[in-house]
C-alpha positions in Angstrom: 3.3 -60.1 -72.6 6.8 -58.7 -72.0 7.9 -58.3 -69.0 9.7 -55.6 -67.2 9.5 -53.7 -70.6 6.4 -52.3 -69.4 5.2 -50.8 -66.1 2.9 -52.0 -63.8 0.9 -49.1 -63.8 -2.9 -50.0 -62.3 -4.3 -45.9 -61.5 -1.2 -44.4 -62.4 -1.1 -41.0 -65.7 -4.9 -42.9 -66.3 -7.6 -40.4 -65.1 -6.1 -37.5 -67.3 -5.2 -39.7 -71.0 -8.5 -41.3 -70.7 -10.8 -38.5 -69.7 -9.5 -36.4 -72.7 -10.7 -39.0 -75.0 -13.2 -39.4 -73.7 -14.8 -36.9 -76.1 -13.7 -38.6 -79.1 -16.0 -41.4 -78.0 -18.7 -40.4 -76.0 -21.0 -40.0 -79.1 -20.1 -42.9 -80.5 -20.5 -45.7 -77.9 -23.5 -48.2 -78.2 -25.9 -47.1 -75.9 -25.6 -48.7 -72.0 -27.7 -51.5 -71.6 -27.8 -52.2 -75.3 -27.7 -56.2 -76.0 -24.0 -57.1 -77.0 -23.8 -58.6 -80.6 -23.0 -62.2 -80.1 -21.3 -65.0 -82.9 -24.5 -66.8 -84.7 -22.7 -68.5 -87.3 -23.2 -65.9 -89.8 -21.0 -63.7 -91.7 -20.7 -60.5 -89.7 -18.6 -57.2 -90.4 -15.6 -56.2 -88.2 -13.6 -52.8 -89.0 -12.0 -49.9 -87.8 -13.8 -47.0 -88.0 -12.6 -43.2 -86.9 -10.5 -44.2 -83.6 -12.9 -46.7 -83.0 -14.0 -50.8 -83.6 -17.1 -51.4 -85.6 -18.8 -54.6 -85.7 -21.7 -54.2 -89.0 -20.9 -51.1 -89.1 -22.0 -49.9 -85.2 -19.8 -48.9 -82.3 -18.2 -51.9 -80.5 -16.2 -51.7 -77.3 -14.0 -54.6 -77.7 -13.5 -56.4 -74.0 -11.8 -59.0 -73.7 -9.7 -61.7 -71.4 -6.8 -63.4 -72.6 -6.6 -67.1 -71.7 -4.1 -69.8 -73.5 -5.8 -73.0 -74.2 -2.3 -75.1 -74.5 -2.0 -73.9 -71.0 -5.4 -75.1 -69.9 -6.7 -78.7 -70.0 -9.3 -79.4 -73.1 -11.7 -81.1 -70.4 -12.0 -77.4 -69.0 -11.7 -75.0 -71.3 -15.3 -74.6 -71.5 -15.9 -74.0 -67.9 -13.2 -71.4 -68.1 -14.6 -69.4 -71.5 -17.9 -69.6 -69.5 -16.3 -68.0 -66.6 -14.7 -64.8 -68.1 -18.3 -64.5 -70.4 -19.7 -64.4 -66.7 -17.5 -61.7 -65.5 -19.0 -59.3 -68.4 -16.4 -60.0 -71.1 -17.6 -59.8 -74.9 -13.9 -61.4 -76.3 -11.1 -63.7 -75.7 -7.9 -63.4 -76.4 -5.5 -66.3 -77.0 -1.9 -66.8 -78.3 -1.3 -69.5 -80.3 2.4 -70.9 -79.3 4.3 -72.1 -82.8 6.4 -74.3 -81.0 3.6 -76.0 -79.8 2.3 -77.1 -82.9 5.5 -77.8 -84.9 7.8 -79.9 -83.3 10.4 -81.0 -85.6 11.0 -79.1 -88.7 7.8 -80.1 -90.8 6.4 -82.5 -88.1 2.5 -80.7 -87.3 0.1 -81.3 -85.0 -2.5 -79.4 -84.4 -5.8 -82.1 -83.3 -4.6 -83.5 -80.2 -5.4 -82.8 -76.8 -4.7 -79.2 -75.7 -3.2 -78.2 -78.8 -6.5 -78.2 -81.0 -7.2 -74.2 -80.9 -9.8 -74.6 -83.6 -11.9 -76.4 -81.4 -11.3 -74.0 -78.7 -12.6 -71.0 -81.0 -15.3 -73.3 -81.5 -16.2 -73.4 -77.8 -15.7 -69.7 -77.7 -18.3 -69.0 -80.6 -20.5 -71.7 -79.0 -20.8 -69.4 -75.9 -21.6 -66.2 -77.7 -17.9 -65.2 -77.4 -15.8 -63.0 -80.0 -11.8 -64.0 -80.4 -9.1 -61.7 -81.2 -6.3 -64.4 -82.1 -2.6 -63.4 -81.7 -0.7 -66.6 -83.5 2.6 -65.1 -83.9 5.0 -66.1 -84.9 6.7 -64.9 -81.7 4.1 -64.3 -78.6 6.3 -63.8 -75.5 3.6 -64.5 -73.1 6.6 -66.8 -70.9 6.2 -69.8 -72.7 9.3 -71.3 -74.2 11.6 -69.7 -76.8 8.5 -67.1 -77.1 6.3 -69.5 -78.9 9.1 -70.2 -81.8 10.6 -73.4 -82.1 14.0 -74.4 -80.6 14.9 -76.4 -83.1 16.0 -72.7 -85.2 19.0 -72.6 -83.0 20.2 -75.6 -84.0 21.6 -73.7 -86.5 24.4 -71.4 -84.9 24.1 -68.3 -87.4 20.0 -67.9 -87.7 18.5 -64.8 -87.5 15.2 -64.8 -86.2 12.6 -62.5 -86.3 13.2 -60.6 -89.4 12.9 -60.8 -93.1 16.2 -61.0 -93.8 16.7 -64.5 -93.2 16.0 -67.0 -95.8 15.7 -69.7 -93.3 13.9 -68.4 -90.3 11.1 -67.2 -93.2 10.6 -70.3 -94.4 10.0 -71.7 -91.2 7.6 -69.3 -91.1 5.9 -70.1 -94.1 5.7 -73.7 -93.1 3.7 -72.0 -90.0 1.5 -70.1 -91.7 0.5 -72.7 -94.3 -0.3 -74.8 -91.9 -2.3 -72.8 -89.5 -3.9 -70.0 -91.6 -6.3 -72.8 -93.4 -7.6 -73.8 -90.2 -7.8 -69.6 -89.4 -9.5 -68.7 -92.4 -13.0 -70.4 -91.8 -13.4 -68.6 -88.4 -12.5 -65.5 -89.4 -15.6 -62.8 -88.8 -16.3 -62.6 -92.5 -17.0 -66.1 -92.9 -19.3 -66.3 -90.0 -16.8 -67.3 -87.7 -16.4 -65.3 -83.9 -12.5 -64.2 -84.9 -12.6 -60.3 -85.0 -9.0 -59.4 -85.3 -6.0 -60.9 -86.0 -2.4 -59.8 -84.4 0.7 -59.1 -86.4 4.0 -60.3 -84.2 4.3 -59.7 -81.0 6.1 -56.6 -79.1 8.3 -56.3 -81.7 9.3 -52.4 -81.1 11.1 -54.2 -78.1 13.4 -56.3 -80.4 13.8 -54.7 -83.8 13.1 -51.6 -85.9 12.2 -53.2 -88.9 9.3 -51.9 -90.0 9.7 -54.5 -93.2 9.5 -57.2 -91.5 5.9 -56.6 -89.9 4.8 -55.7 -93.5 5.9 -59.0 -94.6 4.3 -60.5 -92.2 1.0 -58.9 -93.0 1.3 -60.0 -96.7 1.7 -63.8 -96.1 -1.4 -63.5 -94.3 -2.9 -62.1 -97.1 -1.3 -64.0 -99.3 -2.9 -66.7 -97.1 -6.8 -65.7 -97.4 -6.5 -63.4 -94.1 -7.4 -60.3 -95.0 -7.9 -58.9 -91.3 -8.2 -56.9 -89.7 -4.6 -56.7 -88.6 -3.5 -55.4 -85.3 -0.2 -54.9 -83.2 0.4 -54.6 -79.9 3.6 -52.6 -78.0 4.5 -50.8 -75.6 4.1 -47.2 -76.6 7.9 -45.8 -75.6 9.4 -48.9 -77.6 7.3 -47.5 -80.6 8.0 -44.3 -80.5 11.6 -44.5 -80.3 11.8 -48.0 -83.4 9.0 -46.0 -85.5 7.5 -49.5 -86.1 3.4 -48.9 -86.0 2.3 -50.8 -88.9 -0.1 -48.5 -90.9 -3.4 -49.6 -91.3 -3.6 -51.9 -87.9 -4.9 -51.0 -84.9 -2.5 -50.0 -82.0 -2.9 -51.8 -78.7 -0.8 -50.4 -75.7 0.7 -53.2 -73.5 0.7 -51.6 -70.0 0.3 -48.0 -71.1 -2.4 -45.8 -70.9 -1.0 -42.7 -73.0 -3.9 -43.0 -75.4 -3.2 -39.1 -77.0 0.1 -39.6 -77.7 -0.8 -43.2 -79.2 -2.8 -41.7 -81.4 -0.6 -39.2 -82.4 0.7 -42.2 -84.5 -2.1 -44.7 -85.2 -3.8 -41.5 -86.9 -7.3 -42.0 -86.8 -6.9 -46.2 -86.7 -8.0 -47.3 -83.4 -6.1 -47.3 -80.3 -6.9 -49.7 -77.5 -5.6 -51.3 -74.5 -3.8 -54.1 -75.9 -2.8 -56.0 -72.4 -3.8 -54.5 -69.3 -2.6 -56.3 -66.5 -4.9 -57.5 -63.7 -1.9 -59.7 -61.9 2.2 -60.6 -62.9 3.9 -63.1 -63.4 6.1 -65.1 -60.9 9.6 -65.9 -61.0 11.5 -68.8 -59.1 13.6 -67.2 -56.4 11.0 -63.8 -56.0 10.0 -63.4 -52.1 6.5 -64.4 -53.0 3.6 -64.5 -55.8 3.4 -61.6 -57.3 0.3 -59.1 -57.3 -1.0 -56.2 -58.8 -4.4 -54.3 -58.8 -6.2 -53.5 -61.9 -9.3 -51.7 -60.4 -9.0 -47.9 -60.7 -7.3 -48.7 -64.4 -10.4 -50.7 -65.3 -12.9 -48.7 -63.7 -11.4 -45.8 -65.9 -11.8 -47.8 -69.4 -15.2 -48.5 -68.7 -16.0 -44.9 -68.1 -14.5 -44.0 -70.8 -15.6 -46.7 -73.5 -12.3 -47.8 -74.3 -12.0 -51.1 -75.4 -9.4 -53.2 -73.7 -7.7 -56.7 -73.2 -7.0 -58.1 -69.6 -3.2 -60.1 -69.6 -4.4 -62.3 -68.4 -8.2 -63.3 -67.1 -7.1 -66.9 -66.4 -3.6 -67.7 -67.0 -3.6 -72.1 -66.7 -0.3 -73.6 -66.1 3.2 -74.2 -67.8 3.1 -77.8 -67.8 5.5 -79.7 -68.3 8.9 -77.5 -70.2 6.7 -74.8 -71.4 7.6 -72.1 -69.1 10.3 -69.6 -70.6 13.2 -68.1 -69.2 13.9 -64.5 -69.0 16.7 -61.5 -69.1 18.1 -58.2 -69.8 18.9 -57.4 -73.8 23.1 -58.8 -72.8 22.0 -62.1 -72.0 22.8 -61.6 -68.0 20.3 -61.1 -64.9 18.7 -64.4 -66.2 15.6 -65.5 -64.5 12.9 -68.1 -64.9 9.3 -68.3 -64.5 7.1 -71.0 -62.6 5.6 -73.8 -63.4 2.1 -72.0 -62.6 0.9 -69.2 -64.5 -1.8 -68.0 -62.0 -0.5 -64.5 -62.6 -2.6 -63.2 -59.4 -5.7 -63.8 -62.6 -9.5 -63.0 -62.1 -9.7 -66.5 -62.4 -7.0 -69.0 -60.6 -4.9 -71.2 -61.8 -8.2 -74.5 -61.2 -10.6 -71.9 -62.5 -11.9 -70.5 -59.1 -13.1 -67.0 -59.2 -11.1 -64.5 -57.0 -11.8 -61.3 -55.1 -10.6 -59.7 -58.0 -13.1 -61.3 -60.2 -16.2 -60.2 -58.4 -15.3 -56.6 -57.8 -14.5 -56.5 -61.6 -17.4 -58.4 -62.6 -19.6 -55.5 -60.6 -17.8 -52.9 -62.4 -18.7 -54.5 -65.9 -22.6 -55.0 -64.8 -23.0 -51.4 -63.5 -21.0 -50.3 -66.5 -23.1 -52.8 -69.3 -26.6 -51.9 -67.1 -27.7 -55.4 -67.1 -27.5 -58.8 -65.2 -24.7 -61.0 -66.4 -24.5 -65.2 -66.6 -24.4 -66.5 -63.3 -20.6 -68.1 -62.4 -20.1 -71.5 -63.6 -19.5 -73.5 -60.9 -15.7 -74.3 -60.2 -14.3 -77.9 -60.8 -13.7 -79.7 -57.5 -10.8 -80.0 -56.0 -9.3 -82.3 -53.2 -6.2 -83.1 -51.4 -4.9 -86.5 -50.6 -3.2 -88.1 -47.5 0.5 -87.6 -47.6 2.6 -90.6 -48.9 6.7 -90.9 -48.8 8.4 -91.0 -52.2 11.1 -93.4 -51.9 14.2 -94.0 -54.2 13.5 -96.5 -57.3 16.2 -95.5 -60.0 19.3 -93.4 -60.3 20.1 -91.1 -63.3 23.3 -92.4 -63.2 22.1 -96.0 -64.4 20.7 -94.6 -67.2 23.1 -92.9 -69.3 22.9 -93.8 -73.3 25.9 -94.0 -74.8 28.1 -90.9 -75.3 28.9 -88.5 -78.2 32.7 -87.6 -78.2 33.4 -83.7 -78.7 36.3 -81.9 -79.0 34.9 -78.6 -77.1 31.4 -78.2 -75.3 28.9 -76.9 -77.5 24.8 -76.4 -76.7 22.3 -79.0 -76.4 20.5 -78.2 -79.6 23.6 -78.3 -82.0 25.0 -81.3 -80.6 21.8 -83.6 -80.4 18.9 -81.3 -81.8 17.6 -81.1 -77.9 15.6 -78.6 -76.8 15.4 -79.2 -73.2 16.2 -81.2 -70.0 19.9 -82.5 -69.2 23.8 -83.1 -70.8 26.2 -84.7 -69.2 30.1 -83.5 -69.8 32.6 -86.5 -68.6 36.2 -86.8 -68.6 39.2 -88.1 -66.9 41.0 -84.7 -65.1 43.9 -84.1 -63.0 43.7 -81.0 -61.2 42.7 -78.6 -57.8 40.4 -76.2 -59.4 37.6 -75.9 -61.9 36.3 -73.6 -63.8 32.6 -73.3 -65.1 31.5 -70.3 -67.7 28.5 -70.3 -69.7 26.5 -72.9 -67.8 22.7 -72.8 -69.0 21.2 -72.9 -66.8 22.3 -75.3 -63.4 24.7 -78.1 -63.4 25.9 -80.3 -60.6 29.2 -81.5 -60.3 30.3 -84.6 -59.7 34.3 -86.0 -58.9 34.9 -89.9 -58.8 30.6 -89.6 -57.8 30.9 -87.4 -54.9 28.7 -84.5 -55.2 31.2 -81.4 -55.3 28.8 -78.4 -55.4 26.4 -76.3 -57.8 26.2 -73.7 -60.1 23.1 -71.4 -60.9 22.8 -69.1 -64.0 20.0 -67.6 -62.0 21.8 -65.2 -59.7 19.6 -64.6 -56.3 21.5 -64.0 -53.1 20.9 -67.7 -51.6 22.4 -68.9 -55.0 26.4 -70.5 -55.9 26.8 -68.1 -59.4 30.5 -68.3 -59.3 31.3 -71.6 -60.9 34.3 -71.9 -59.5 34.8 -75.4 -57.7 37.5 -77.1 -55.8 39.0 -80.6 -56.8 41.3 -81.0 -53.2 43.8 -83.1 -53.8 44.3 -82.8 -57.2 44.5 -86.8 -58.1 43.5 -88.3 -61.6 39.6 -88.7 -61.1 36.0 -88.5 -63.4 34.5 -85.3 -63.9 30.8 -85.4 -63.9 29.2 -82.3 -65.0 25.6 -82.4 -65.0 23.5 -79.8 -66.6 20.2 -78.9 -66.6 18.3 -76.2 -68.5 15.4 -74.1 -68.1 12.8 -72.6 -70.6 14.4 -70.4 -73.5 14.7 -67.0 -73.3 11.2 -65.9 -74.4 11.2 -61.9 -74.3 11.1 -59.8 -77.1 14.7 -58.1 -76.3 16.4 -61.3 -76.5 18.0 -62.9 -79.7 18.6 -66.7 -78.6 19.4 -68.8 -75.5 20.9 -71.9 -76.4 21.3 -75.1 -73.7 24.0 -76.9 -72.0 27.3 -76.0 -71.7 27.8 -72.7 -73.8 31.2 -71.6 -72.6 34.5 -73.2 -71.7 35.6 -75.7 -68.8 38.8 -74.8 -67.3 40.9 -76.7 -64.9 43.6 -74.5 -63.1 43.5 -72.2 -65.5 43.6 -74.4 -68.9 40.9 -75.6 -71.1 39.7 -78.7 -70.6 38.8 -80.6 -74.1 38.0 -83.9 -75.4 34.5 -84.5 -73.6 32.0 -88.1 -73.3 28.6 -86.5 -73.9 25.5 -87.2 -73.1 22.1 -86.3 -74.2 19.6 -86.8 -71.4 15.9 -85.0 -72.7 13.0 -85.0 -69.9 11.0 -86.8 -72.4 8.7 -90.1 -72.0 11.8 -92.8 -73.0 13.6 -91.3 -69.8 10.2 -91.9 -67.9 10.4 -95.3 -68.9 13.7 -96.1 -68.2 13.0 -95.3 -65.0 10.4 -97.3 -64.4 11.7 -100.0 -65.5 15.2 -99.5 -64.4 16.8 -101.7 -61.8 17.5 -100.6 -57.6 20.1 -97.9 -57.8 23.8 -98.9 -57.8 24.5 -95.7 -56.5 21.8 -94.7 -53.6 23.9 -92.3 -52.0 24.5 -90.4 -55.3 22.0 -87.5 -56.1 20.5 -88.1 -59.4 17.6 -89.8 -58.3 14.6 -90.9 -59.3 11.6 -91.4 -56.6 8.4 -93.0 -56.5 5.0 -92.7 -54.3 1.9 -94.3 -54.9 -1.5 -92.4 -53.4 -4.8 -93.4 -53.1 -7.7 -91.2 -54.1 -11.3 -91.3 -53.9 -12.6 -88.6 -56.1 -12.5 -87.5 -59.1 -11.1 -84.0 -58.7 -8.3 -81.6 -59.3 -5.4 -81.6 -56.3 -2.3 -79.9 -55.4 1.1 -81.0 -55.2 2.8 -80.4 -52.6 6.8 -80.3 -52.9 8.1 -78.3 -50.0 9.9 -81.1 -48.5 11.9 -81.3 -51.6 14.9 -79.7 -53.1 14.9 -79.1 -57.3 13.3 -81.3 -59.7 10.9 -82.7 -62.1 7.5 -84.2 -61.3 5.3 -86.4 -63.0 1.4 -87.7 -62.2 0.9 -91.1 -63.8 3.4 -90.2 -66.6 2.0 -86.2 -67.2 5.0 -84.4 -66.5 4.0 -81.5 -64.6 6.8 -79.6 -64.3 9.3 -78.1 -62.2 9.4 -77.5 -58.7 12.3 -75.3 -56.5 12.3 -74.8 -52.9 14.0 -71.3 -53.7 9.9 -70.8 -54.0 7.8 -69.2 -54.6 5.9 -71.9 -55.9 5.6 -75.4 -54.0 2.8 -77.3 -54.6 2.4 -77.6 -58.6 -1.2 -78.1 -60.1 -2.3 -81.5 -61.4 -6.2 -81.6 -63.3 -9.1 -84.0 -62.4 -8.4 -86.0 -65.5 -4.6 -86.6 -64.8 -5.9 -88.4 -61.6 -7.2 -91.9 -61.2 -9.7 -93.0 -58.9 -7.6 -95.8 -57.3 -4.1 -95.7 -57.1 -1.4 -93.4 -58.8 1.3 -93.5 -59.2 4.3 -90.1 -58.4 7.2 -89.9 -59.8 9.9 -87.2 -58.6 13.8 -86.5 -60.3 15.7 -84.8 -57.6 19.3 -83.3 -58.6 20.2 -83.2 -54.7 18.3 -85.6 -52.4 18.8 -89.3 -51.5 16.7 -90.0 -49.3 12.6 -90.2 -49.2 10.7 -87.4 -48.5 7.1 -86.4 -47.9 4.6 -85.7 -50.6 1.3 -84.2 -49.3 -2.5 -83.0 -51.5 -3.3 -79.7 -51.1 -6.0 -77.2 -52.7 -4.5 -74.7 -53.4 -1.5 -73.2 -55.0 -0.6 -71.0 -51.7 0.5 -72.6 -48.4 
């Protein structure tokens, strides 16, 4: 999905665009009440007839809900494929993140834990569900970098997302060989439930390249995925980049100018690509955001038009997955939440919402049949609220430095992707100055907190990073930063980490930096643990701990309203981050994080020192 490139549009230009194709379908649909062709295992045919799907050789009216199994815990993804097959849905949609796969330059996996997709096909073919599989290379969808892997900007001159570099392609080849052999026997031809397979993602909002999708297309084939191929855009951003790829069906993301889509696609099908049911949330936005999807749904029902809801359940960005965000110059930088409930059909712990049920009547009435009844919803608990107290200071645990001449970004200095650099050096001077901090650093003199800087500019926010040095005696500068996700929108080109600009110090550069690589990874979790009482307590940089007690084996809530900015980890699963520039502040931990007994909380705070309150909850709004 890509944000703000696309409107919002729920009932808005629907009735008119939809009605008038109305008669292109009408004749063609499958007749109401009709069983729905389910996966059996056996080879089946999927293809694009005259502006319409065909599935063996019959009208099909693709529906479908887009859900993200690395965002989802294996232990439920069955329980949440059951639930959108229970609202009416025929299809789901999933993204498959590259960088979630691929690591390190030739370093795979693709078996453990969330990350096994095939298995989550599996399940979806197992409960009579089709897949329409989007696997990149770039996805958007507000995960990291876009889905493809930081470790390309640790080269300072790639090109990504084109044909034209030598390098970024063969990173993509690695990809593909990797993952189409594991695509291939679950593809529809070979009795598998994948109808359709995605080409790119949004790319009419990044390039005009029409080359470069072709390419694409041909290692696929190349690959022994013959389609069918689809792309999906918003309709304005193809228009203007002329970058439909002939012979693929066009799916509109957020627009519902079917005529003039056609105009294009010829007489390939044209379909809702992403229709969007909720939105996404940013840190520092007054609240969750909502949307309704009704009247736009109710219309693409009555009209037969096959469609794909962004999303029907959107999981969680655990740990670093969440992706930043801004406009095509780099600035008005944002970042999205650790949750991705996305105001869903289905929450964030797989309950069903209002939403769900009134769209899950609208699917019945418009299918003229009963559905599945809804799964029951995983359990979920609170627990009494313990006091995290402090156990380890950052400060204690610094590995040994790298000497640099001038500040360069996280990834081409260590090959990190993520979490925190440290800048140090001995200054003399009143005034510093901070440009090209990404994305928050704290600063430090002789170990006295100074002040902040944020890259992401909201009205409660420091942006300036100017700060003041007093007295202007010989003393250590500690600049602390700490990033957020990579850009992941189509519009931008790369979002490197660290310190990306200059430091100044009344009005000269400052050069000749100690630095120091500090990744949010399991080694710093252990160093923690195991680290001695802080020599520093009244230092921010913290580390605290909390042990709770529960009972049941159950999903919870987090809450972290007493708390200023941080990291958060259950029993050594890194949740994610938590703000309180809200929205979000309780962050969702699964059943099968949990112990029954004690566990164990561990909290990195960049500003307090002192314990605070950590309380269960059930759900993700206060």
């Amino acid at each position: 999905m890509q944000r703000r490139q696309f409107l919002k549009l729920g009932a808005l230009g629907v009735a008119g665009s939809l009605a008038a194709d109305f008669r292109l379908h009408a004749d063609g649909l499958p007749l109401q009440g009709e069983p729905v062709p389910r996966p059996d295992g056996k080879a089946h045919r999927f293809s694009f007839g005259r502006r319409q799907f065909l599935l063996d050789g019959k009208p099909f009216q693709i529906m479908s809900g887009e859900m993200h199994p690395i965002r989802i815990p294996p232990e439920y993804w069955r329980q949440r494929i059951r639930m959108a097959k229970a609202m009416g849905l025929n299809t789901v949609s999933l993204y498959l993140m590259w960088n979630a796969y691929e690591s390190e330059p030739g370093v795979f996996d693709m078996t453990s834990g969330a990350r096994d997709f095939v298995r989550f096909i599996r399940l979806c073919a197992e409960e009579g569900m089709w897949v329409y599989l989007r696997p990149g290379p770039f996805v958007a969808a507000e995960w990291d970098f876009g889905g493809l892997p930081p470790y390309l900007l640790r080269d300072p001159s790639i090109v990504v997302r084109t044909k034209d570099d030598a390098r970024y392609m063969a990173a993509v080849r690695r990809y593909f060989d990797h993952v189409a052999p594991r695509i291939a026997p679950l593809m529809v031809a070979n009795g598998g439930p994948i109808l359709m397979l995605q080409i790119e993602n949004e790319y009419a909002s990044y390039g005009r390249d029409l080359g470069y999708l072709e390419a694409l297309r041909q290692l696929w084939l190349e690959r022994g995925i013959e389609g069918p191929f689809s792309i999906s855009d918003g309709l304005s951003q193809i228009q203007s980049t002329h970058t439909y790829l002939p012979g693929a069906a066009l799916g509109l993301d957020g627009d519902t100018d079917f005529d003039a889509a056609q105009a294009i696609a010829g007489d390939h099908p044209v379909w809702m690509g992403e229709g969007y049911p909720g939105w996404l949330s940013d840190w520092g936005d007054a609240d969750f955001q909502k949307d309704t999807f009704e009247p736009t749904l109710k219309q693409l029902l009555a009209t037969g038009r096959s469609f794909n809801l962004y999303v029907v359940h959107g999981g969680t960005n655990f740990g670093l997955t969440s992706s930043g965000g801004s406009r095509m110059d780099g600035s008005d930088f944002s970042s999205v939440t650790t949750s991705y409930d996305y105001a869903a059909p289905i929450n964030e712990h797989g309950a069903p919402t209002p939403a769900y049920h009134r769209f899950r009547g609208l699917i019945a009435q418009h299918l003229h049949r009963s559905l599945p009844e809804v799964p029951a919803t995983p359990p979920i608990a609170g627990f009494d609220t313990a006091v995290a107290e402090p156990v380890a200071s950052l400060w204690d645990l610094l590995p040994s430095p790298r000497k640099v001449r001038e500040p360069r970004s996280n990834e081409e200095l260590f090959g990190q992707n993520q979490g925190m650099v440290l800048y140090r050096k001995r200054v003399r001077g009143r005034e510093l100055q901070l440009a090209g901090v990404h994305d928050y650093a704290t600063v430090f003199a002789d170990g006295h907190y100074v002040d902040y800087v944020s890259r992401i500019d909201k009205p409660s926010l420091h942006t300036s990073g100017r700060f003041a040095l007093d007295d202007g005696n010989e003393r250590t500068l500690d600049v602390l930063i700490d990033s957020f996700g990579h850009i992941g929108f189509a519009q931008q080109r790369g979002d490197r980490k660290g310190l990306v600009g200059s430091a100044q110090l009344d009005g000269h550069a400052l050069l000749d930096w100690d630095v120091y690589s500090l990744p949010v990874d399991d080694a710093l979790l252990q160093r923690a643990r195991n680290a001695p009482a802080p020599s520093a307590p009244d230092r921010p940089g913290l580390f605290f701990r909390a042990e709770v007690v529960r009972d049941v084996e159950a999903d919870a809530y987090v809450d972290m309203s007493a708390w200023c900015k941080g990291y958060l980890w259950v029993n050594g699963h890194l949740l994610g981050r938590y703000w309180n520039l809200g929205p979000q502040q309780r962050l969702y931990c699964p059943a099968p994080w949990w112990r029954k007994g004690v566990n164990e909380i561990l909290v990195l705070d960049f500003h307090r020192t002192h314990g605070a309150p950590i309380a269960g909850a059930t759900s993700l709004h206060a």
